[in-house]
N, C-alpha and C positions, 0 to 999 in steps of 0.2 A: 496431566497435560503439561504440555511444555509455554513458553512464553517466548513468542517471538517479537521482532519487532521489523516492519514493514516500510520502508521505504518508495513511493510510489509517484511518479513523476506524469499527468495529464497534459494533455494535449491544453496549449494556451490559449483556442479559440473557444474556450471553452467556459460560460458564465460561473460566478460562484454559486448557486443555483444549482447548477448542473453537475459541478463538481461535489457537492452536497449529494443528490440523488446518487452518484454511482461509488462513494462513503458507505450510503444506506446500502447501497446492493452490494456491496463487497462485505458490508454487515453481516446483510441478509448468508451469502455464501458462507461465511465464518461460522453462523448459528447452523446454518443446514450440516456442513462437517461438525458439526457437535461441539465448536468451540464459544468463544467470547471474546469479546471486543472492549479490550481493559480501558483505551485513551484513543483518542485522535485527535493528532495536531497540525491543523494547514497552516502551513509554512506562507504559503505565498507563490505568487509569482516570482520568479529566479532567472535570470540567464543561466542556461547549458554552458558546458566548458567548450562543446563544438554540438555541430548542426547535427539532429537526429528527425531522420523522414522532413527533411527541410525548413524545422522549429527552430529557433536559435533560446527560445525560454520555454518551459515550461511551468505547472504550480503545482510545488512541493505539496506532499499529506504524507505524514508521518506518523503510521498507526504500530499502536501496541496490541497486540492480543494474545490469547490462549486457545491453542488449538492441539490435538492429538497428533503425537509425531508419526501415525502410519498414515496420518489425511493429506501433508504436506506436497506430495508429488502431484497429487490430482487438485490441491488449491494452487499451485505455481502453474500446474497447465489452465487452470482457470483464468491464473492473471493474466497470462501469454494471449488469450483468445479475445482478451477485452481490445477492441481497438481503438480508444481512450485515453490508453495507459500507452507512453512514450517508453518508458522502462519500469521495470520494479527490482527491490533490494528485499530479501527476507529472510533475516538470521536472527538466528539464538541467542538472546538477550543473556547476558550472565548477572549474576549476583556481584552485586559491588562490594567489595572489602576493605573494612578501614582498617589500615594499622597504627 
């Protein structure tokens, strides 16, 4: 399995609460494609750089996980479908090298 690392930007009407349960279900989706869910880190509330569907902030979560690279296309149409999620970011974490 590969290690991705998730970028995901909620809607800011939205309680910490709230943002917590759709964490769990985006959890939840991770384990169902046979992955894991190595870390998550809510960022916070943020101002956007410009307006998106008429938000000017949204609250950052910055999730790590491991997930199978042929499950990828159908967890990114999964994020696409949430309507919660202002944006998402999800790329291939690399190995850090020290020289």
């Amino acid at each position: 399995m590969k290690v991705y690392e998730l970028l995901t930007v909620f809607k800011p009407n939205l309680d910490p609460e709230e943002v917590d349960k759709h964490v769990d279900k985006l959890n939840d989706l991770i384990v169902e494609f046979g992955g894991k869910l190595n870390s998550a880190d809510k960022i916070g509330r943020k101002k956007l750089a410009y307006e998106i569907n008429k938000f000017r902030d949204g609250f950052f979560v910055n999730l790590t996980l491991s997930i199978p690279a042929g499950k990828i296309a159908e967890f990114r149409r999964q994020l696409k479908l949430n309507d919660n999620i202002l944006r998402s970011m999800l790329l291939e974490a690399t190995k850090k090298v020290c020289v």
